[in-house]
N, C-alpha and C positions, 0 to 999 in steps of 0.2 A: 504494500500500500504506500509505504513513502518514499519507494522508489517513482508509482508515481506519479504522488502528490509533489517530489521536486527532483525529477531529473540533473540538474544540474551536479545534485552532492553526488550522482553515481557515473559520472564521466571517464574515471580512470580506474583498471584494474587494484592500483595502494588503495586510494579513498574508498573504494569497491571494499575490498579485504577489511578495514579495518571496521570500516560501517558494519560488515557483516561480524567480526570479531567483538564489535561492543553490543552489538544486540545479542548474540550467545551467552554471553557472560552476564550480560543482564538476568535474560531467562534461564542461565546455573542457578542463580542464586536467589530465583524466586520458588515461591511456595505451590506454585499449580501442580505440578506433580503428585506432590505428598498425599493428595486426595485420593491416587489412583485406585486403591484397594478398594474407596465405594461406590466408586464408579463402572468398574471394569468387572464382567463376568466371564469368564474362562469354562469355556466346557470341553472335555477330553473324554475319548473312549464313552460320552454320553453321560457322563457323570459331571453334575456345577462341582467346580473346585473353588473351596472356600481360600481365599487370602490371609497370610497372617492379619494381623492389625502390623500397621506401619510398613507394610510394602511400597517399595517407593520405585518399582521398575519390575518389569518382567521382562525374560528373556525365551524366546520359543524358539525350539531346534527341530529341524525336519532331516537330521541327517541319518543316516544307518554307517558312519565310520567319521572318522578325524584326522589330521594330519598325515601321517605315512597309511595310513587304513587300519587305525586303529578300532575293533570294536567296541561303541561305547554302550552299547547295551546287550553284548553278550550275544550268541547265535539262537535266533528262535528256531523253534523245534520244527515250524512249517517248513522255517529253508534250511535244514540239514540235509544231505543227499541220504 
């Protein structure tokens, strides 16, 4: 939006950067997040997954391996040969 409401502050990649670097850091260190837990409903496998109280991020993975192919959840029994 205030890009643009004033074009002019966003003319150059630095002023670019840094504009975008004070408004980040603004939004670090504001409170909207901290809410997420009552706002946010999670459902897995069909089952609501209750939140601690004070969750302030969730992280969701869709992988079946990690780095060199490590497995992170073990070999399920369907894909065993």
């Amino acid at each position: 939006r205030r890009r643009q409401r004033s074009p002019q502050l966003f003319q150059s990649r630095w002023r670019n950067k840094v504009q975008y670097a004070r408004y980040g850091v603004q939004h670090l260190f504001s409170s909207d997040y901290k809410q997420i837990c009552e706002q946010l409903k999670i459902e897995a496998d069909g089952l609501l997954l209750e939140l601690p109280p004070g969750t302030e991020g969730v992280i969701v993975l869709n992988i079946g391996s990690y780095g060199g192919g490590s497995d992170l959840w073990g070999v399920d029994e369907n894909d065993a040969p």
